[in-house]
PAMAR-748938 format. One record per residue (C-alpha): residue in three letters; x, y, z. Coordinates in steps of 0.1 Angstrom, whole numbers, plus 5000, padded with zeros to 4 digits. Each point is the difference from the previous one (the first is absolute). Example, Ala and Ser with C-alpha at 12.3 -4.5 7.8 and 13.67 -1.06 7.14 Angstrom:
REM residues 2
PT   residuo     xx     yy     zz
PT       ALA   5123   4955   5078
PT       SER   5014   5034   4993
//
This chain:
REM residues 175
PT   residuo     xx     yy     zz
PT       UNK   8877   5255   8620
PT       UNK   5029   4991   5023
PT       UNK   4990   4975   5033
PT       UNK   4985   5019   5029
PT       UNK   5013   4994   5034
PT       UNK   4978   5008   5029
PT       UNK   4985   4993   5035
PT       UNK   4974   4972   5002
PT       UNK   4967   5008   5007
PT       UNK   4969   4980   5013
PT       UNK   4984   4997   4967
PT       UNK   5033   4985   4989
PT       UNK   4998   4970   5024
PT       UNK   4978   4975   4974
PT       UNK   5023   5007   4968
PT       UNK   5033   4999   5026
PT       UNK   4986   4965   5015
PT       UNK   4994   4985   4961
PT       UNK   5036   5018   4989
PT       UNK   5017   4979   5030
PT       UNK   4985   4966   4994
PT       UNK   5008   5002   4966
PT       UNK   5036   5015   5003
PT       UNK   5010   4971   5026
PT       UNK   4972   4973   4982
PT       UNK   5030   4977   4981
PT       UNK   5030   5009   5024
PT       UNK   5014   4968   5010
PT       UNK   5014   5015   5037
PT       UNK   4970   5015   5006
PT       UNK   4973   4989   5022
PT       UNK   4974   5018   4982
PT       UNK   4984   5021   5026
PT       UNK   5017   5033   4998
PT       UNK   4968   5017   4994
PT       UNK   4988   4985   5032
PT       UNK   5031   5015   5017
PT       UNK   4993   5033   4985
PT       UNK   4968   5002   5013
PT       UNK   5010   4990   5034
PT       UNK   5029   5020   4997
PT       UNK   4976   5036   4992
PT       UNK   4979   4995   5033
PT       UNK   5031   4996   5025
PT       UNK   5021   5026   5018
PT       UNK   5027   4991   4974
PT       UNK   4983   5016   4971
PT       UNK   5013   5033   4988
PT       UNK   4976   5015   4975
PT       UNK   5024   5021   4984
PT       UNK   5021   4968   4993
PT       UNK   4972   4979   4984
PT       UNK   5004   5012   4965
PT       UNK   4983   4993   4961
PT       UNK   5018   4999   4968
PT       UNK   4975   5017   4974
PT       UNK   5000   4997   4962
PT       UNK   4968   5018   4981
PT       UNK   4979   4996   5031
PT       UNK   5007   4961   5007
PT       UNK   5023   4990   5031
PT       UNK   5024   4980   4988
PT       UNK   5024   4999   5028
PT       UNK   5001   4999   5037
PT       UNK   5025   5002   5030
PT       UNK   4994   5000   5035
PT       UNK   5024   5012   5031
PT       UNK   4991   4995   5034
PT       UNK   5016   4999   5038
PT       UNK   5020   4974   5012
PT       UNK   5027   5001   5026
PT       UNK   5037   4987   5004
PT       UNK   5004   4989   5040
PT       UNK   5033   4994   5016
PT       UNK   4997   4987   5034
PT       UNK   4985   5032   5014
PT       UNK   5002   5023   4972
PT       UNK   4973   5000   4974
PT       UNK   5007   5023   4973
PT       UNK   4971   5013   4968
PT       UNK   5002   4991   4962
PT       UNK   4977   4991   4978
PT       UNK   4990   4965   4978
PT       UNK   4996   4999   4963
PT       UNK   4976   4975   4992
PT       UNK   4987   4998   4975
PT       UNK   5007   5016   4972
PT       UNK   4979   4989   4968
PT       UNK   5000   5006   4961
PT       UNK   4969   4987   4975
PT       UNK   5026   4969   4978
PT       UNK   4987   5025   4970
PT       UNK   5017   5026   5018
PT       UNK   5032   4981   5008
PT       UNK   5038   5017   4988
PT       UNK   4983   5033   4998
PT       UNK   5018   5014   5034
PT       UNK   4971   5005   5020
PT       UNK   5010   4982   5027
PT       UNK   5028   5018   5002
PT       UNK   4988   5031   4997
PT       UNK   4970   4989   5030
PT       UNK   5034   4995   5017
PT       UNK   5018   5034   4996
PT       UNK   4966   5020   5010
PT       UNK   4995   4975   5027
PT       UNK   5035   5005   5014
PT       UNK   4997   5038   4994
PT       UNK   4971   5002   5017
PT       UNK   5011   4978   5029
PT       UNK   5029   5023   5006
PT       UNK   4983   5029   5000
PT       UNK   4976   4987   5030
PT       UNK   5034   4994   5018
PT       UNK   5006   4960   4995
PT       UNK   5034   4994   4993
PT       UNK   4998   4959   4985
PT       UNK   4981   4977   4984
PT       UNK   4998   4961   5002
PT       UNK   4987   4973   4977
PT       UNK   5003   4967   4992
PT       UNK   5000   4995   4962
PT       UNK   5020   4990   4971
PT       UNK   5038   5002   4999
PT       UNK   5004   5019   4968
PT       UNK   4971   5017   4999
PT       UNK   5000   5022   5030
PT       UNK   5038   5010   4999
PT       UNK   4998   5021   4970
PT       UNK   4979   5025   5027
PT       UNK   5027   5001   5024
PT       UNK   4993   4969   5016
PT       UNK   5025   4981   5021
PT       UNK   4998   4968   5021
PT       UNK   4986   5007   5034
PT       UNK   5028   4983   5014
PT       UNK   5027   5029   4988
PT       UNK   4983   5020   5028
PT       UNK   4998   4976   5028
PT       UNK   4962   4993   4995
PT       UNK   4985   4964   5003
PT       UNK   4965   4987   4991
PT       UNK   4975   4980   5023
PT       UNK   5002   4971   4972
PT       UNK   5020   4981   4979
PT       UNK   5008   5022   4967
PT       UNK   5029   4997   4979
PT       UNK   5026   5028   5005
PT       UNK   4998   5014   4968
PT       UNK   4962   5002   5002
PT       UNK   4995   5021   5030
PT       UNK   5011   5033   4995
PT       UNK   5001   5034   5012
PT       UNK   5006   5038   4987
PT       UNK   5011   5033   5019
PT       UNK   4979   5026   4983
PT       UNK   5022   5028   5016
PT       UNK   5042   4997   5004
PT       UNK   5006   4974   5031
PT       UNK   4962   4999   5006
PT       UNK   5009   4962   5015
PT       UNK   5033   5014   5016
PT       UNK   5000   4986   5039
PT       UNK   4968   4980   4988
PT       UNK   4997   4960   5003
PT       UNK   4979   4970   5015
PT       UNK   4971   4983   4988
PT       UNK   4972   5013   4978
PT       UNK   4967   5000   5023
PT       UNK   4966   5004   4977
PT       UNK   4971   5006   5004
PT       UNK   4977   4970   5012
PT       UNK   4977   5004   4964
PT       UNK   5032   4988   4983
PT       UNK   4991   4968   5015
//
C-alpha cells in the first residue's frame, strides 16, 4: 500500500508530537524542540489546518509537515506567505520521498487557498530539489543571523514574490 497523504487531525497530535522528537532527536542544528513549536504553532492565528498534514503508511504516520502564516514587511508594506517548519520523516523512513512528497501536497494545497510563497530555513541541498531558492534572490531578509544558503524561499505560482521584499516577520510562537 502506497503512503497516504492527508490532513492532521486531533487524534493525530500524540503520534505527530513522538514522530517530531524523534525525526529532529540526533540533528546536530537542531534545538530539539520542534514538537514544542508545533504545538504552539496549532493554537495561533498562524495555523492553517489544511496545511498541517500526515504522511500515512498501513495506518502509522510516518511523516509530517506543517505550513503556517508569516509575513514579509517593507517599511510600510506587509505582504502574506507562509513558513515551512517543520517538516519530519521517522530515520526508518528516511530516502523514501516522503518529505518531498509532504512538500508537493503542501505547496498544492497552499496555492490553492491563494498563498503565493513559502519560506524556511533548512538545509542547503536538501530543500532546493523542491524548488527552493535563497531568500535573498527575492529581496527577503531574516530577523536573525542565517547563512544565505540556508534561508530560503519558493514562489508556488509564476512571479508569486514578483514586487515582493523586506524582512520575514513571524509569528511571536516561533520564539
Amino acid at each position: 500500500m502506497p503512503i497516504q497523504i492527508r490532513q492532521e487531525q486531533p487524534a493525530d497530535y500524540p503520534a505527530v508530537f513522538a514522530l517530531v522528537e524523534q525525526a529532529f532527536r540526533d540533528l546536530v542544528i537542531s534545538d530539539h524542540t520542534e514538537q514544542f513549536l508545533v504545538e504552539r504553532l496549532r493554537k495561533s492565528n498562524a495555523f492553517i489546518p489544511e496545511l498541517s498534514l500526515v504522511a500515512v503508511d498501513q495506518g502509522k504516520i510516518v511523516g509530517y509537515i506543517l505550513l503556517t502564516k508569516l509575513k514579509i514587511k517593507n517599511h510600510q508594506q506587509e505582504f502574506e506567505s507562509l513558513s515551512l517548519a517543520p517538516v519530519a520523516v521517522l530515520p526508518t523512513y528516511h530516502r523514501q520521498g516522503i518529505g518531498a512528497m509532504l512538500m508537493e501536497q503542501a505547496h498544492l494545497v497552499a496555492k490553492d487557498l491563494g498563498y503565493t510563497s513559502v519560506i524556511l530555513v533548512g538545509h542547503e541541498q536538501y530543500y532546493p530539489r523542491s524548488g527552493y531558492k535563497p531568500a535573498s534572490t527575492f529581496g527577503i531578509r531574516f530577523p536573525f543571523e542565517v547563512p544565505d544558503a540556508n534561508a530560503m524561499a519558493v514562489e508556488l505560482v509564476e512571479n508569486g514574490l514578483a514586487g515582493i521584499s523586506g524582512e520575514v516577520v513571524y509569528p511571536k510562537e516561533f520564539f
